[in-house]
KOLVEXTI-323737 format. One record per residue (C-alpha): residue number from 1; y, x, z; residue in three letters. Coordinates in Angstrom, 1 decimal. Layout:
N
<pt lonu="NUM" Y="Y" X="X" Z="Z" setor="ALA"/>
...
REM end
This chain:
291
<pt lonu="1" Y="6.3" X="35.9" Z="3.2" setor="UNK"/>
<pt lonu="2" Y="10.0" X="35.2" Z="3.0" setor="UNK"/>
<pt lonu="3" Y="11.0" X="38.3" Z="1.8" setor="UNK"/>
<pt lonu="4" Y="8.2" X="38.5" Z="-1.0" setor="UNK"/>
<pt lonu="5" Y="9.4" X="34.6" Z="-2.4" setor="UNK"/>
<pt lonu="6" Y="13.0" X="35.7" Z="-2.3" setor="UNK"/>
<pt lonu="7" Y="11.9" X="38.9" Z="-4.4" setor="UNK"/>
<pt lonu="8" Y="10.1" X="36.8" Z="-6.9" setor="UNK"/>
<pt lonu="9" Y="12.4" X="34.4" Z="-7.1" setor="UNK"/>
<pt lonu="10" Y="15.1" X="37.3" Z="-8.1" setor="UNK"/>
<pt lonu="11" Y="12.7" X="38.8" Z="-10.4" setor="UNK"/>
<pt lonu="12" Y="12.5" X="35.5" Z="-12.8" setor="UNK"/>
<pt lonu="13" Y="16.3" X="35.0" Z="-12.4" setor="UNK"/>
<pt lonu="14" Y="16.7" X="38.5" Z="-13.8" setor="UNK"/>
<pt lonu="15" Y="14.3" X="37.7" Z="-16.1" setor="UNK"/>
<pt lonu="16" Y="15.8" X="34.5" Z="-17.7" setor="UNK"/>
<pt lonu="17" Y="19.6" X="35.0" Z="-17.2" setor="UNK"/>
<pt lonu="18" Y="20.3" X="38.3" Z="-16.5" setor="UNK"/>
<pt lonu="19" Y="18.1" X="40.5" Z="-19.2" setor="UNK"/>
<pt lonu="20" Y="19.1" X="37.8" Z="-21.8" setor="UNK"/>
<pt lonu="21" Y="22.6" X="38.1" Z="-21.2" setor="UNK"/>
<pt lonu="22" Y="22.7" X="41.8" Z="-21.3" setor="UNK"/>
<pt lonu="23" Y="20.6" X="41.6" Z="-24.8" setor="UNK"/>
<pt lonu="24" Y="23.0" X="39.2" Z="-26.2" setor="UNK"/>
<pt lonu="25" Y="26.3" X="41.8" Z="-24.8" setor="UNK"/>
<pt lonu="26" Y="24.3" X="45.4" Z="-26.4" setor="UNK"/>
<pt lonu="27" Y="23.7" X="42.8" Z="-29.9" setor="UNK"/>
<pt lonu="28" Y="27.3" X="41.6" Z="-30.0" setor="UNK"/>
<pt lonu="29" Y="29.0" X="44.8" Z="-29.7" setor="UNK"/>
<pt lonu="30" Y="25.9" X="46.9" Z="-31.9" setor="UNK"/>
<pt lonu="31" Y="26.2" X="44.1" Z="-34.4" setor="UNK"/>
<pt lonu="32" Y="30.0" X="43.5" Z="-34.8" setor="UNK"/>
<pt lonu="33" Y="30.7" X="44.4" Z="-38.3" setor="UNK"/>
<pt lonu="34" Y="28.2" X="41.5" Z="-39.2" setor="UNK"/>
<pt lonu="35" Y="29.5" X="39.6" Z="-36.7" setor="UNK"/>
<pt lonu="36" Y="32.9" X="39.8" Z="-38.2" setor="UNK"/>
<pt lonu="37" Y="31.7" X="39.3" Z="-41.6" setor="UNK"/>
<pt lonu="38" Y="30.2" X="36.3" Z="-41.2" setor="UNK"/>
<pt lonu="39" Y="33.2" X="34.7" Z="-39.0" setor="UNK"/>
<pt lonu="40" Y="35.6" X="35.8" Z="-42.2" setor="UNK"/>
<pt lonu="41" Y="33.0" X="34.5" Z="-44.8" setor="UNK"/>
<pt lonu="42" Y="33.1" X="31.0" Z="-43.3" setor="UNK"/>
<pt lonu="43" Y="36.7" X="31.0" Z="-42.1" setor="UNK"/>
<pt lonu="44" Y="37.9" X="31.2" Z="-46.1" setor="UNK"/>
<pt lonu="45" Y="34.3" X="29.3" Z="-47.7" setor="UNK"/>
<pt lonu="46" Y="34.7" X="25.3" Z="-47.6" setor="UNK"/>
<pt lonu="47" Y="31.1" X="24.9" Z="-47.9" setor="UNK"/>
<pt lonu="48" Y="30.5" X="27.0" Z="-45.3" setor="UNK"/>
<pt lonu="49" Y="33.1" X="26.3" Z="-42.5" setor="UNK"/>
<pt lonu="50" Y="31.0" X="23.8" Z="-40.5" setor="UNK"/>
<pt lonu="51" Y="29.1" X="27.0" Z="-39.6" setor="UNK"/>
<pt lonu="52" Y="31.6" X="27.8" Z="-36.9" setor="UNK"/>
<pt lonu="53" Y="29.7" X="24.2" Z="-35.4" setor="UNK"/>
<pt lonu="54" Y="26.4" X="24.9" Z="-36.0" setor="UNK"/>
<pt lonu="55" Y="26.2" X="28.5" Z="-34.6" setor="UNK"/>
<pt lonu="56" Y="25.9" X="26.8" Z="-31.1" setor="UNK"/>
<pt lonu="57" Y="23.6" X="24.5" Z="-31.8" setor="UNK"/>
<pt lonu="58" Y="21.9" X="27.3" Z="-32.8" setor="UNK"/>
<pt lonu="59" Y="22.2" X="29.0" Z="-29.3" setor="UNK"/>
<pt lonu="60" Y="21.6" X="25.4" Z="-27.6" setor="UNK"/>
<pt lonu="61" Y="17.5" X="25.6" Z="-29.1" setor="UNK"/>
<pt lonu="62" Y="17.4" X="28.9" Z="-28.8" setor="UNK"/>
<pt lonu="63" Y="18.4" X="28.8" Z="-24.8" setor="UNK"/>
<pt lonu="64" Y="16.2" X="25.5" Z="-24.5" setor="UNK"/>
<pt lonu="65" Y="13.2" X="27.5" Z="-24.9" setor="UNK"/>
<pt lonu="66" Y="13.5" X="30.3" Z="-22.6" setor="UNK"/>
<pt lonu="67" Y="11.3" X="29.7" Z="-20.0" setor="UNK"/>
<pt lonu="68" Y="8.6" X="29.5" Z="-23.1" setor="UNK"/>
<pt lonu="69" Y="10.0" X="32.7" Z="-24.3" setor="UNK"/>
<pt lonu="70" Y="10.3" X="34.4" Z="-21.2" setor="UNK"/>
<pt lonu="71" Y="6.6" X="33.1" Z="-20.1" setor="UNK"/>
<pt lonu="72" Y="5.0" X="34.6" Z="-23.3" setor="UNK"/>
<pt lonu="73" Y="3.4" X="37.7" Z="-23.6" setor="UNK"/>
<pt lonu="74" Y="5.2" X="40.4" Z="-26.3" setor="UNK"/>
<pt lonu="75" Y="4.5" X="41.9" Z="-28.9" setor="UNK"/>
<pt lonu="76" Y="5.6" X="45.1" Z="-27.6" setor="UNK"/>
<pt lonu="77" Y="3.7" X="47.5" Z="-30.6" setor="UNK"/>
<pt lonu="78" Y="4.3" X="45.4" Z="-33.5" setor="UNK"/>
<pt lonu="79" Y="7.6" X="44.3" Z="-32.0" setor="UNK"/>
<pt lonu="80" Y="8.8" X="47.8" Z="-31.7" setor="UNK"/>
<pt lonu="81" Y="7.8" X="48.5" Z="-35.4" setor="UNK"/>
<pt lonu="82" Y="9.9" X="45.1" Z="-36.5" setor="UNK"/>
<pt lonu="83" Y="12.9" X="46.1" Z="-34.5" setor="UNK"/>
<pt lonu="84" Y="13.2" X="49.9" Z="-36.0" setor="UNK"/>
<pt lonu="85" Y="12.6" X="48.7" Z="-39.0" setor="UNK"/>
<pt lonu="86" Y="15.0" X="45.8" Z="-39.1" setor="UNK"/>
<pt lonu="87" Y="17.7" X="48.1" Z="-37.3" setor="UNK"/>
<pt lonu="88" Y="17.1" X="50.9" Z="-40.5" setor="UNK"/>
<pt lonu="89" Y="17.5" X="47.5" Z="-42.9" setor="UNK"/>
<pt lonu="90" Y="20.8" X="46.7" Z="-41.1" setor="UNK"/>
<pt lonu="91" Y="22.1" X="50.4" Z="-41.5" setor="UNK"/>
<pt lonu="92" Y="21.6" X="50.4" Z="-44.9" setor="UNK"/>
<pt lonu="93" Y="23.2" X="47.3" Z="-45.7" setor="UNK"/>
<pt lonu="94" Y="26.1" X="48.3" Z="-44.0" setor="UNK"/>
<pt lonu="95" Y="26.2" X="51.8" Z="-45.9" setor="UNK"/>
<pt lonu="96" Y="25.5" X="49.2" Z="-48.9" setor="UNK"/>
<pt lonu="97" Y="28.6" X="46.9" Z="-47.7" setor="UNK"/>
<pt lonu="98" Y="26.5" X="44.0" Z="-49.8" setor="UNK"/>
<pt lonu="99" Y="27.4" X="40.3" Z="-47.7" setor="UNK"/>
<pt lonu="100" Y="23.8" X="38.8" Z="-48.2" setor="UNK"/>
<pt lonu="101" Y="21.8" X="41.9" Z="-47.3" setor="UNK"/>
<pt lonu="102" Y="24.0" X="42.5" Z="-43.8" setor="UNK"/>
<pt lonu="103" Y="23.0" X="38.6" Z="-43.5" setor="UNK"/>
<pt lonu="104" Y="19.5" X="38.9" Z="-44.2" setor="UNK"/>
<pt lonu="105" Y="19.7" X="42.5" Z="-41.9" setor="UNK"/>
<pt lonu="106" Y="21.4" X="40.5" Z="-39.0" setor="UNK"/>
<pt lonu="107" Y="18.8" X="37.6" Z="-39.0" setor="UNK"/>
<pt lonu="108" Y="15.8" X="39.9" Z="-39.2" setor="UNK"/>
<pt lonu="109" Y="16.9" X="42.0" Z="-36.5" setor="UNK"/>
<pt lonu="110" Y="17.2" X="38.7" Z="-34.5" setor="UNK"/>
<pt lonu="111" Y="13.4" X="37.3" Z="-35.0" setor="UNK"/>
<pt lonu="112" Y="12.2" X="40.8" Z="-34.6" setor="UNK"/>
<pt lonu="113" Y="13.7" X="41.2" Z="-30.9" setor="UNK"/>
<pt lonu="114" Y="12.1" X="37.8" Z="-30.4" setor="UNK"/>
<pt lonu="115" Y="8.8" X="39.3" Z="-31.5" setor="UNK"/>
<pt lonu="116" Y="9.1" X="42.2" Z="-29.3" setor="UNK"/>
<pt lonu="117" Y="10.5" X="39.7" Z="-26.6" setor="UNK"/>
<pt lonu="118" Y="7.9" X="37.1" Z="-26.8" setor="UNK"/>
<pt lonu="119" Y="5.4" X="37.5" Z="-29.9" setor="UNK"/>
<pt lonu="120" Y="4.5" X="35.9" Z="-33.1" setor="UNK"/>
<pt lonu="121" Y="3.7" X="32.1" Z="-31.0" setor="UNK"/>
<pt lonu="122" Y="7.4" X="32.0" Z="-30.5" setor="UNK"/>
<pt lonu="123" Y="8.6" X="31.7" Z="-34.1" setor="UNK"/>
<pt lonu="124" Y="7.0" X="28.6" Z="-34.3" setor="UNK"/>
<pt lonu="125" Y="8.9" X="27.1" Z="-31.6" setor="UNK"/>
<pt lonu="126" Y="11.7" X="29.0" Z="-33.0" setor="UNK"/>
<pt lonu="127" Y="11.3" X="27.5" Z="-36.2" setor="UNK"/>
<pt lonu="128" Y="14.1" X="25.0" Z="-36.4" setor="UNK"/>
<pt lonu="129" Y="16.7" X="27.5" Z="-35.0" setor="UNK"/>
<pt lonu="130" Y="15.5" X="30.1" Z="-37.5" setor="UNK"/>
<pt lonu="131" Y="15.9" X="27.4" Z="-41.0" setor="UNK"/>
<pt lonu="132" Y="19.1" X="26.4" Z="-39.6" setor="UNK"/>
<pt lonu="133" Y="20.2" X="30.3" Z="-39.2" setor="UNK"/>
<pt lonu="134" Y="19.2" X="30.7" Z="-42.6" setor="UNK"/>
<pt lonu="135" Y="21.2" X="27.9" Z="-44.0" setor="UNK"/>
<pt lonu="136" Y="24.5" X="29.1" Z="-42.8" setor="UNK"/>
<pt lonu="137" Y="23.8" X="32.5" Z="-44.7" setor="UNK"/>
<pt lonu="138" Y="26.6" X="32.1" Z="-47.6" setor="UNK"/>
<pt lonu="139" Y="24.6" X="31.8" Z="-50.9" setor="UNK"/>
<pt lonu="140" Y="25.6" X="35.0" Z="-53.3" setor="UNK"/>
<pt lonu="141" Y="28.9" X="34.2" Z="-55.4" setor="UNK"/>
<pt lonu="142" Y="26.9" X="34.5" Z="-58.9" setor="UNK"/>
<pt lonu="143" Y="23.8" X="32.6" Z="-57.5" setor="UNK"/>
<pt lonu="144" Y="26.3" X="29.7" Z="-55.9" setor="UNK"/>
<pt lonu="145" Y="28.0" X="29.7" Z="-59.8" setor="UNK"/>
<pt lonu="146" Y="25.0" X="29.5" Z="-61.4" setor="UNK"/>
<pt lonu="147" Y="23.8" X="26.1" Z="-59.1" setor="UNK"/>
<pt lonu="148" Y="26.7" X="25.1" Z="-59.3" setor="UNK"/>
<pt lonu="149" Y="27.1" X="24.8" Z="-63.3" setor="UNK"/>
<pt lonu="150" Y="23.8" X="23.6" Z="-63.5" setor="UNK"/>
<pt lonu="151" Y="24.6" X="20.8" Z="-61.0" setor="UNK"/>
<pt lonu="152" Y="27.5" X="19.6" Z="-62.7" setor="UNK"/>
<pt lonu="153" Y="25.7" X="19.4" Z="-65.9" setor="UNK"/>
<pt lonu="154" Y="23.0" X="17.3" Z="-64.2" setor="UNK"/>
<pt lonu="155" Y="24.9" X="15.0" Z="-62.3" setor="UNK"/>
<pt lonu="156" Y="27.6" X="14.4" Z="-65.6" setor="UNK"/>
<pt lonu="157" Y="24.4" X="13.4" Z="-67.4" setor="UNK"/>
<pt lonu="158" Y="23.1" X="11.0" Z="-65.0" setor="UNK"/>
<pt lonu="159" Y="26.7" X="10.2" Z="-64.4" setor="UNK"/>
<pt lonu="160" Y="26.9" X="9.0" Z="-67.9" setor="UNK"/>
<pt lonu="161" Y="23.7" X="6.8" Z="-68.1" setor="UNK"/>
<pt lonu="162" Y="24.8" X="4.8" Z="-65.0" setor="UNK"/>
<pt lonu="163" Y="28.2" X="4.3" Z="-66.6" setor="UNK"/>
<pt lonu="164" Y="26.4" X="3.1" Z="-69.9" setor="UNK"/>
<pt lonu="165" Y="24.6" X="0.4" Z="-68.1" setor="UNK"/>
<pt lonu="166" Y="28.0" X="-1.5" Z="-67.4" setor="UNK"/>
<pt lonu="167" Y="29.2" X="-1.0" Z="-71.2" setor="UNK"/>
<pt lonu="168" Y="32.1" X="1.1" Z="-70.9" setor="UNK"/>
<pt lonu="169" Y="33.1" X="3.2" Z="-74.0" setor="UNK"/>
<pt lonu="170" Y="32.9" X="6.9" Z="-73.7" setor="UNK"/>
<pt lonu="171" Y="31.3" X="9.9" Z="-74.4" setor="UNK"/>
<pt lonu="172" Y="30.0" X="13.1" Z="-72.4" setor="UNK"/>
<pt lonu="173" Y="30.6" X="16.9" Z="-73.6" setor="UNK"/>
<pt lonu="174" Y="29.3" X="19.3" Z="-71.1" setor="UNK"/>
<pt lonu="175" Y="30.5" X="18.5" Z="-67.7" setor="UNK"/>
<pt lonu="176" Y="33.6" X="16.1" Z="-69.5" setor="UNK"/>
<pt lonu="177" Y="33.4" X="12.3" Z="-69.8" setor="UNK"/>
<pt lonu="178" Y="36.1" X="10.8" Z="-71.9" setor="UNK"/>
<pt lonu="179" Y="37.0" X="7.8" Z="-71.9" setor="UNK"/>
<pt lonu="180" Y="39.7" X="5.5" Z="-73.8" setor="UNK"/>
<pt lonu="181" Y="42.9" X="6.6" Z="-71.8" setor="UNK"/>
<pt lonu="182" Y="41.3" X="9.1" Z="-69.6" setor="UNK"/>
<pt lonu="183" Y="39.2" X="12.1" Z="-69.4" setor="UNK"/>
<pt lonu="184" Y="37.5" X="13.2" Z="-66.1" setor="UNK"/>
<pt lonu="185" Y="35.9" X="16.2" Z="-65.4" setor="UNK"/>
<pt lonu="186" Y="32.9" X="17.1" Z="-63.0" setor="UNK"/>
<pt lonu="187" Y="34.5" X="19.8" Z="-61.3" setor="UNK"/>
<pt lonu="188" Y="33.0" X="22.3" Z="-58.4" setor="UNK"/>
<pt lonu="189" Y="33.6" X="19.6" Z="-55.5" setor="UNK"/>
<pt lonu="190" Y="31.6" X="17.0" Z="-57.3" setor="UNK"/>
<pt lonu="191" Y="28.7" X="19.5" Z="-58.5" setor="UNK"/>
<pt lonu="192" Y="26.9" X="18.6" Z="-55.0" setor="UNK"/>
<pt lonu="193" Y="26.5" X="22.1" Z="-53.6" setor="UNK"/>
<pt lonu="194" Y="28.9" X="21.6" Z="-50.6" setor="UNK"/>
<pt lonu="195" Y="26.7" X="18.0" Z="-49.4" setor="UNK"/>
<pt lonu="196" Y="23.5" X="19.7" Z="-50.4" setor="UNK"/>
<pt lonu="197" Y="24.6" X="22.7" Z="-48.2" setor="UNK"/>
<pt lonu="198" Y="25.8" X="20.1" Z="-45.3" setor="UNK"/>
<pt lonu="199" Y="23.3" X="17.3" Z="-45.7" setor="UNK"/>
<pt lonu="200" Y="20.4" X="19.5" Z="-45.3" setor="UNK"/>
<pt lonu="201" Y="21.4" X="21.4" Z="-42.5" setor="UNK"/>
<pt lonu="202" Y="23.0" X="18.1" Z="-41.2" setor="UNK"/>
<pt lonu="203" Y="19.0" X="17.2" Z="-41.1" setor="UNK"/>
<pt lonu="204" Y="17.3" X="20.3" Z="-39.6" setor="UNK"/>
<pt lonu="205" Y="19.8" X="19.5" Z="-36.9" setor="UNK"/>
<pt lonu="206" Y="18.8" X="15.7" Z="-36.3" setor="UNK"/>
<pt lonu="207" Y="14.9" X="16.5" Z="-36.8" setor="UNK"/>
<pt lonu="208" Y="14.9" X="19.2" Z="-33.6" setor="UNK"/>
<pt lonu="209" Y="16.6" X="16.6" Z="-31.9" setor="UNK"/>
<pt lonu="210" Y="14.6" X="13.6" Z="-32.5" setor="UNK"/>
<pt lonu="211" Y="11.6" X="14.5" Z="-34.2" setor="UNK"/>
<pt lonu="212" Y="8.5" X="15.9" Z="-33.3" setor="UNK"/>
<pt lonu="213" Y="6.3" X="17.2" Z="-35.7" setor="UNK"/>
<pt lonu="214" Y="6.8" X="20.1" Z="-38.2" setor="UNK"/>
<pt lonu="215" Y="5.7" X="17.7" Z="-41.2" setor="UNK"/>
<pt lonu="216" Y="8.5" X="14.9" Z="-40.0" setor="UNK"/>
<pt lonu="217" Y="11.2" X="17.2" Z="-40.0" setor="UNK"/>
<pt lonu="218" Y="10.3" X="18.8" Z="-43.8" setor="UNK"/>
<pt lonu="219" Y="10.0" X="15.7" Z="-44.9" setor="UNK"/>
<pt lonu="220" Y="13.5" X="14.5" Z="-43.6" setor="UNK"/>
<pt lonu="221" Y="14.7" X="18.0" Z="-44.9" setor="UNK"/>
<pt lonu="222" Y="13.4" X="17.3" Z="-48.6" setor="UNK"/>
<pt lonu="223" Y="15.0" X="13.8" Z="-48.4" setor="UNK"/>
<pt lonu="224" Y="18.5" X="15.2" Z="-47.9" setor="UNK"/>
<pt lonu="225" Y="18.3" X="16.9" Z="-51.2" setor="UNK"/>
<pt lonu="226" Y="18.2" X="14.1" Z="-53.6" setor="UNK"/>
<pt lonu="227" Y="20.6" X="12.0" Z="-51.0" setor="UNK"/>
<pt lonu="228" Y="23.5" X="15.3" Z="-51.2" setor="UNK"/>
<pt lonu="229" Y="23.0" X="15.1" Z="-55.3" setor="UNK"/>
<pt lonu="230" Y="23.0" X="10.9" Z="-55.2" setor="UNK"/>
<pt lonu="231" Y="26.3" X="10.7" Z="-53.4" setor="UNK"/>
<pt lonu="232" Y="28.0" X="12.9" Z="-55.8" setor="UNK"/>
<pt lonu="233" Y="26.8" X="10.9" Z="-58.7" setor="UNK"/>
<pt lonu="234" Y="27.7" X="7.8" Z="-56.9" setor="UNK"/>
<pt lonu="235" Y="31.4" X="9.5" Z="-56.9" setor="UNK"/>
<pt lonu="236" Y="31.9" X="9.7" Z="-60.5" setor="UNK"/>
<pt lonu="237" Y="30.4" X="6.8" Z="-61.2" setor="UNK"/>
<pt lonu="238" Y="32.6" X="5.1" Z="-58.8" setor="UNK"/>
<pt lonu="239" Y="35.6" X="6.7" Z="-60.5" setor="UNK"/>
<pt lonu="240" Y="35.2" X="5.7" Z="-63.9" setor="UNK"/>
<pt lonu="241" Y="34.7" X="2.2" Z="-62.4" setor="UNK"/>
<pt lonu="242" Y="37.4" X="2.2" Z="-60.4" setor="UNK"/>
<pt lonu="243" Y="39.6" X="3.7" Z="-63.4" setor="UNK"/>
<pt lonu="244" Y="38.3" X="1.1" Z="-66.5" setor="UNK"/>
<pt lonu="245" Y="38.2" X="-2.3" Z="-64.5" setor="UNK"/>
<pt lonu="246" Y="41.1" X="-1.6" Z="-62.1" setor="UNK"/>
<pt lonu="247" Y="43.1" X="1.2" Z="-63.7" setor="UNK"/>
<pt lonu="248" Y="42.6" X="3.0" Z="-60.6" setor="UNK"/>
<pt lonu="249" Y="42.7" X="6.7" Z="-60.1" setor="UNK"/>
<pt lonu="250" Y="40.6" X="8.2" Z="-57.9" setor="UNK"/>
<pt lonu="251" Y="40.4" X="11.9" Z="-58.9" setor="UNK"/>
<pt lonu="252" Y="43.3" X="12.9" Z="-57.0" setor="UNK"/>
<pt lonu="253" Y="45.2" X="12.5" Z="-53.7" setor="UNK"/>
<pt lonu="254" Y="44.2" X="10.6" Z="-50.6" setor="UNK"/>
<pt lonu="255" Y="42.1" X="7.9" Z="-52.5" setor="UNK"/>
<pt lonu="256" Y="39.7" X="10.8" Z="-53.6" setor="UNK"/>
<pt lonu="257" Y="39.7" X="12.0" Z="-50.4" setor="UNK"/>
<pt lonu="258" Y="38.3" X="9.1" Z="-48.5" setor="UNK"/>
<pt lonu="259" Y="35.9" X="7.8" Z="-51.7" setor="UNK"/>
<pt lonu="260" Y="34.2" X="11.6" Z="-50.9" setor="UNK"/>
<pt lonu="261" Y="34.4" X="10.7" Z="-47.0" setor="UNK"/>
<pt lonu="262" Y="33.0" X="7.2" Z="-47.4" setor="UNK"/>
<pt lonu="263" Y="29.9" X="8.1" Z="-49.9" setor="UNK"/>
<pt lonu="264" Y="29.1" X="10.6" Z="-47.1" setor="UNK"/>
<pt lonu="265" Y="29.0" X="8.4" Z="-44.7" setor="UNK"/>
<pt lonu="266" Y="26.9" X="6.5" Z="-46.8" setor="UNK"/>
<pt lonu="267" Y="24.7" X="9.7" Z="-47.4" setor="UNK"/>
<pt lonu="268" Y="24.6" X="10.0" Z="-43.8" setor="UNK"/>
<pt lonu="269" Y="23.3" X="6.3" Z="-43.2" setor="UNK"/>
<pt lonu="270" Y="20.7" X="6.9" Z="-45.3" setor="UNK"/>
<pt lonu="271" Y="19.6" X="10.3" Z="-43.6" setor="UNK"/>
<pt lonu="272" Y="19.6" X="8.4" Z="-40.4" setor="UNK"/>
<pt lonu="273" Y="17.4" X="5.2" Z="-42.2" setor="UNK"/>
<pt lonu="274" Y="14.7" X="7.8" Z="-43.0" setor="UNK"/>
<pt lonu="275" Y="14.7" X="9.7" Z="-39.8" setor="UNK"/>
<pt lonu="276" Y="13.9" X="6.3" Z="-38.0" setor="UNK"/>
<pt lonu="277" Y="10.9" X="5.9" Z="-40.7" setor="UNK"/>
<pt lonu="278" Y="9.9" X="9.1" Z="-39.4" setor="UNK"/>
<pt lonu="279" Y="10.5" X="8.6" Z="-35.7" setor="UNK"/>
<pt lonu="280" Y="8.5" X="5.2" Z="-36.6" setor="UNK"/>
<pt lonu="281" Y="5.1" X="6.9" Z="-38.2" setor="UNK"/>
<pt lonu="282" Y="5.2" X="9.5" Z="-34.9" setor="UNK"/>
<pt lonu="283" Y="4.9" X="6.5" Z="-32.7" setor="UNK"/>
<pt lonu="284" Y="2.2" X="5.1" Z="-34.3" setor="UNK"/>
<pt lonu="285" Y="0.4" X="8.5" Z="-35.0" setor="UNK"/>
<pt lonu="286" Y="0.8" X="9.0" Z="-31.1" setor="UNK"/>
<pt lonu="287" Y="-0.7" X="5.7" Z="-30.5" setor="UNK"/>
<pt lonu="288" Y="-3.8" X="6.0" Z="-32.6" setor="UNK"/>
<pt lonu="289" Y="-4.5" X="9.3" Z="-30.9" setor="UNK"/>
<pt lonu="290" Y="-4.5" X="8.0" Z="-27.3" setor="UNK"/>
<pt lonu="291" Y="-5.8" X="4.6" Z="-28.3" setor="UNK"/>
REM end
């Protein structure tokens, strides 16, 4: 009897150490060019350099569920399918040389070997792993511009109503708001796409960690859109006030610096307010169930 437990028990160490560390040597090595790609794309991107962070958080949820993957029946014909065909995708894209499609290649090839590994059922307890994967694919340069422009327009628009509301002379043209001895403009940093990028996947983080259900964490998710885009507003508000009633200049230099820290901070607090809304409504949900 001995014999036969120690056997077993070899088996399922083989089966969640073992075979998953071999997977993850064959993928490094076969995927390498993508690999590389991705380390140089976040190395040089500022919006995308807390990537290097969240890739092992990644691996944290992913490893925190392998006794459900391992425990799961494949899906060894479909799976098969997914993994040829995903392999063929990245092939191409690397005979393409085209960034996003050696992303999009590299990601599918990773939920189809999960397929294969432990069917459909585990993508949805894979799905907070998988959003935050996808949120740390850089967005394509022409795409990224085009946000970009039209979130500078937006936020120097609502920029220049708040400013109104405290009587200061000045006028807006595009993305430029003069004023009487100054002119400031909304440049790339203040268009919102570097905190929409980091508040949102700031939130898919916090929800797997403290949330529950599927609902709670989309809602916090949608919440951190509006939050990213009110902080930046917030910013150039702050710096025309700062500029008219103190003659303060805080579009440059250290001072600029830690206004952007501070209202991100501020973001952050009110990411955190919300969560505890949400953590609140679970408890209560739970309660009325079991009551």
């Amino acid at each position: 009897m001995a014999p036969l437990v120690k056997y077993l028990f070899a088996m399922r160490r083989l089966q969640e150490y073992i075979l998953p560390g071999l997977l993850f040597a064959v993928f490094v090595v076969a995927y390498y060019p993508a690999l590389r790609l991705f380390a140089v794309k976040w190395s040089v991107s500022e919006d995308y350099f807390h990537a290097f962070l969240v890739v092992p958080a990644i691996g944290y949820m992913v490893w925190s569920k392998r006794a459900c993957l391992v425990n799961r029946p494949g899906s060894s014909v479909a799976g098969c399918i997914l993994v040829i065909l995903s392999i063929l995708f990245y092939l191409a894209s690397l005979r393409l040389q085209v960034p996003t499609l050696i992303f999009l290649a590299t990601g599918s090839s990773l939920v189809s070997a999960l397929v294969f590994i432990a069917g459909f059922r585990a993508l949805k307890d894979l799905v907070m792993p998988i959003l935050l994967f996808l949120l740390i694919i850089p967005i394509p340069s022409q795409l990224l511009s085009a946000v970009t422009a039209t979130l500078q327009l937006e936020i120097s628009k609502a920029s220049e109503f708040l400013i109104r509301l405290f009587s200061i002379p000045m006028y807006r043209e595009g993305n430029m708001l003069y004023f009487q001895q100054m002119a400031f403009q909304v440049i790339d940093a203040c268009s919102g796409v570097r905190s929409l990028i980091s508040m949102t996947t700031f939130s898919v983080i916090v929800s797997y960690f403290t949330l529950t259900r599927l609902w709670s964490a989309l809602f916090l998710f949608l919440f951190s859109i509006p939050v990213a885009i009110l902080i930046n507003i917030l910013r150039v508000v702050f710096l025309a006030l700062a500029f008219h009633y103190f003659d303060l200049n805080l579009s440059e230099g250290i001072l600029h610096t830690i206004t952007g820290l501070v209202l991100f901070i501020f973001g952050l607090t009110m990411l955190f307010a919300f969560q505890r809304i949400l953590e609140s409504w679970e408890r209560k949900s739970k309660k009325r169930i079991y009551s």
